[in-house]
C-alpha positions in Angstrom: -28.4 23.9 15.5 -25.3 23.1 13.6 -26.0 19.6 13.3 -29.8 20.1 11.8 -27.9 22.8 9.7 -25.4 20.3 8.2 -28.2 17.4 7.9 -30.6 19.4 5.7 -28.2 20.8 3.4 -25.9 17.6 3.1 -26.1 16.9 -0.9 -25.3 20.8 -1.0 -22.3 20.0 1.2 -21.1 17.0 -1.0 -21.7 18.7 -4.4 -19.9 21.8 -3.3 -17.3 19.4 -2.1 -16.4 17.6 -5.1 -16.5 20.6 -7.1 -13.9 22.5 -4.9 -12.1 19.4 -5.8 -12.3 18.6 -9.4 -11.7 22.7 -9.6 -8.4 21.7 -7.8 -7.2 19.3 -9.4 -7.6 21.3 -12.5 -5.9 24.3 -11.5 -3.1 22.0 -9.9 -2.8 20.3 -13.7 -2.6 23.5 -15.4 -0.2 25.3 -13.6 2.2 21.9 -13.3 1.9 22.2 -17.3 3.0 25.7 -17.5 5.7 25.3 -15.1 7.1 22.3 -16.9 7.3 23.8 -20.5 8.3 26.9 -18.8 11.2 24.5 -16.9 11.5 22.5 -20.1 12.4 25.0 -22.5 14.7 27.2 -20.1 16.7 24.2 -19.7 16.6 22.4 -23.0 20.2 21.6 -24.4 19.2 21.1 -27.9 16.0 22.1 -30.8 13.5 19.5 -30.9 14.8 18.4 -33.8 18.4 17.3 -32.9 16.5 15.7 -30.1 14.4 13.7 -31.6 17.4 12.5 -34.3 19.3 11.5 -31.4 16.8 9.8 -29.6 15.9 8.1 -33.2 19.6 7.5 -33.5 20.3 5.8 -30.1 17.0 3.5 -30.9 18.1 2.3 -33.6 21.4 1.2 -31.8 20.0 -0.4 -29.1 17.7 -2.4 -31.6 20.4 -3.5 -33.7 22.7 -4.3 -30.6 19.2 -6.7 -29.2 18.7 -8.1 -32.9 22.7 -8.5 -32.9 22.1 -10.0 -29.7 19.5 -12.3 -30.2 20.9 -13.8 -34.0 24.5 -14.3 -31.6 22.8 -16.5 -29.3 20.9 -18.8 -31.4 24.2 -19.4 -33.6 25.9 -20.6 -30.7 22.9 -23.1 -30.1 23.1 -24.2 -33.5 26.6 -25.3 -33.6 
């Protein structure tokens, strides 16, 4: 009886299925968002604008330490 119960209603099954599952995952992404900002901003050291200067600052090191880097190297295979 099972069986004949499961046959008939199988694309029922599979639809109600992979709805459960897209509702999941959905609920699962949400609250992982609110627990990050929530996480995020508790433990935030600095405004979101010193952060972002420093993280623009330090860029601009490393790029000028690689262009440094780079100009260094082909010198030396110049002379």
């Amino acid at each position: 009886m099972l069986k004949t119960l499961i046959k008939g209603n199988l694309p029922l099954l599979k639809t109600i299925f992979v709805a459960g599952a897209v509702v999941g995952v959905a609920a699962g992404s949400v609250v992982s968002l609110g627990v990050g900002y929530a996480l995020g901003n508790l433990f935030a050291a600095k405004s979101g604008k010193e952060l972002r200067d420093d993280i623009a600052e330090k860029a601009g090191e490393f790029a000028g330490g690689v262009k440094d880097k780079f100009s260094s190297d082909h010198s030396e295979d110049e002379v």
